[in-house]
C-alpha positions, 0 to 999 in steps of 0.5 A: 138480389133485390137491389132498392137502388136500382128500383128507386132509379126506375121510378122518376119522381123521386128524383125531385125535391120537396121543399128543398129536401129528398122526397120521402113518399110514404104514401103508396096506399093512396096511390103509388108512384109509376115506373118510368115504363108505365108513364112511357106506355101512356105517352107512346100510346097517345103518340102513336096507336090513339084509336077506339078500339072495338069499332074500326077495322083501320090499323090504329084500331085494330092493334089498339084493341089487340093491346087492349085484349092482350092486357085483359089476358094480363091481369087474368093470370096475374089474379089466377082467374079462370078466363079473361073474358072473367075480367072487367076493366073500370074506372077504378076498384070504386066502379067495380064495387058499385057495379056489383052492389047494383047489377047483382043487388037487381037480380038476386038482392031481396027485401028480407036479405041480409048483406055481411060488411067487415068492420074493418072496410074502406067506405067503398066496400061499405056505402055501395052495399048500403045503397042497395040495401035501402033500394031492396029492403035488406039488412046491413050485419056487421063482422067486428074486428079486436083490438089488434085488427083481427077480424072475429071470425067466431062470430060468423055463426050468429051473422050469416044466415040462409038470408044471408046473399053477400058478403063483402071483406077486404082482402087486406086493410088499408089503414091497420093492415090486417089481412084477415083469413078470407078462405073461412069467412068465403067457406061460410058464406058458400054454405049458406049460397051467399057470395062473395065480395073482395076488395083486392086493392092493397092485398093485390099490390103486397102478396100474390092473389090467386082468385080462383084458389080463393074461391071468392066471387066477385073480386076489385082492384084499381090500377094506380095502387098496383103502379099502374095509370090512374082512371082504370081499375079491374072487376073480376066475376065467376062468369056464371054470376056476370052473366046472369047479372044485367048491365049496369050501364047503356050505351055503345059497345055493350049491345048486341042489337039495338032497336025500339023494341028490344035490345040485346047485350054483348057477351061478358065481359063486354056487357059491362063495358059501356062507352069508350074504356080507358084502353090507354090506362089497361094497358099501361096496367099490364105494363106495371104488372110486367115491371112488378114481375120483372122485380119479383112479387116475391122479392117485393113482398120480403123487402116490404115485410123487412122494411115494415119490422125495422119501422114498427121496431123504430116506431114502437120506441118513441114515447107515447106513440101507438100503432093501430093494428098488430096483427101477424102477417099484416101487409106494410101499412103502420097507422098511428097517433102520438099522444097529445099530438094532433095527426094533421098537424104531424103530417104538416110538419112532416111535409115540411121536411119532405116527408109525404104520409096520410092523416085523417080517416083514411075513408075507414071511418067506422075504424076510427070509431072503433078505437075512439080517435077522430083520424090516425097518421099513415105511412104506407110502404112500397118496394122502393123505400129504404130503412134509411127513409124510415129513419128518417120518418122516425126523426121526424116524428120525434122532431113534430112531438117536442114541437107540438108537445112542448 
């Protein structure tokens, strides 16, 4: 049974207040809230096994780099990787991709080629690519999205080519929340012996990722979208592409051997991890991935797609307001607009009675060009909010409309 009380007592801050009312946190596609596990994993962590890890043959190092290596293992099996040494932990989904655009953009990325960037991409899926694309000469091609925020994958034909060297989609969107069919779109660019990049940070946190199954190349997710810490995020490669791709940066822990002459690079995954890691942050990440499969991905994923039919259903009823995305199968992200409202001015009054969601871009800018509206309001779902959140969501928004509208 899943019991939304229970998890809502396990994660501290919404206990508080905003403004003298209960907070509402419908925020958890920018970043979600940590269990009580994870905030006491960092705090044990930095009182009592703070040491680099990798480097000392003392206690405290030792056992720091057994958790840290331990975590790797973690997240190998939570994403169906083949090995963890396939595993790379970053600063985040951002440092991931940008690693990728560079390091394998150097080795394989030619004037001539062509990269394919859904329409429906976070900024951070789209600008790396952009920037390696003016660096080698290649071609940006663009995969549009319908109406409803389905990805058209019928004309996968006319874009991707034998010049054709990557192709980068997010395995679900993080304002419409469509989760587009990747096996067809990774299918089409194996054909042609292009790769695959898949930004996994809202896909990873709303139903079960199996990357190995889903035969994409590359695939980024951070930490703080999953419950965990903020500062680490998690690159997963086919070993064989990390291995031919060089570093991405220099410095300690990434060397074999140094010397003027020559230097020589430690194996993947440890070729690019330059520089002290996040250790603190790894690990507690494998605590929140062991907190999400305490609860059930499963369990999670039915709780969220109730909550989001009761909130479309509840939304959908108030006069001029439109929901941007209706596709089946999406995950819990509603974004919308009500007409003759502004979205920041419905967020402001929205916080004022403790109820947190995001307005603007959303960093999807080309989304937002796509249906002719300069921003649209979020409210993103997690495991711990209720129906009776969602009401209240409602009521507010109806309360900002006859404000705003007269």
């Amino acid at each position: 049974m899943f019991d939304v009380e229970q998890i809502r007592r396990a994660f501290p801050i919404l206990q508080r207040e905003v403004y003298g009312r209960p907070l509402i946190y419908l925020d958890s596609g920018a970043t979600a809230q940590k269990p009580a596990v994870v905030i006491d994993a960092v705090d044990r962590l930095h009182r009592e096994l703070n040491a680099n890890i990798h480097r000392g043959v003392h206690y405290l190092s030792e056992q720091a780099t057994e958790l840290y290596e331990e975590a790797r293992g973690e997240v190998a099996r939570f994403i169906g990787a083949n090995e963890k040494e396939e595993i790379i932990f970053t600063a985040g989904a951002t440092a991931s991709i940008n690693m990728v655009a560079y390091a394998w953009s150097e080795r394989f990325l030619q004037a001539g080629d062509n990269i394919l960037i859904s329409e429906l991409e976070h900024h951070s899926n789209i600008v790396p690519w952009q920037l390696a694309a003016e660096r080698k000469g290649a071609e940006i091609r663009v995969l549009p999205f319908d109406d409803e925020g389905r990805l058209m994958i019928e004309k996968l034909p006319a874009l991707i080519d034998e010049k054709t060297k990557l192709v980068a989609v997010a395995e679900a969107s993080n304002t419409l929340g469509t989760r587009p069919d990747l096996k067809p779109i990774i299918e089409a660019a194996h054909r042609v012996g292009a790769v695959v990049m898949v930004d996994g940070c809202q896909g990873v946190v709303h139903g079960k990722t199996d990357v190995a199954a889903l035969d994409c190349d590359f695939y980024a997710f951070s930490g703080h979208k999953l419950y965990g810490p903020t500062g680490v995020g998690v690159l997963y490669g086919k070993r064989a592409l990390l291995e031919a791709m060089p570093p991405f940066m220099g410095g300690g822990d990434m060397v074999d051997r140094v010397s003027f002459e020559k230097t020589t690079y430690a194996p993947v995954p440890l070729k690019f991890e330059a520089g002290t890691a996040n250790y603190i942050g790894a690990i507690a990440l494998s605590e929140a991935i062991h907190f999400i499969e305490g609860v059930g991905r499963e369990v999670i994923a039915a709780h969220e797609e109730q909550l989001l039919r009761y909130a479309t259903e509840r939304l959908q009823a108030i006069e001029g307001l439109r929901i941007y995305g209706t596709t089946p199968n999406k995950c819990a992200i509603l974004s919308f607009n009500v007409e003759g409202v502004h979205g920041y001015d419905m967020g402001m009054i929205l916080d004022k009675l403790g109820i947190a969601i995001r307005t603007g871009q959303h960093c999807a800018e080309p989304v937002m060009k796509h249906f002719g509206v300069q921003g649209m309001c979020r409210a993103s779902l997690a495991m711990y909010n209720t129906e009776a959140e969602i009401d209240a969501l409602v009521k507010g928004v109806e309360r900002a409309a006859r404000m705003l509208r007269g």
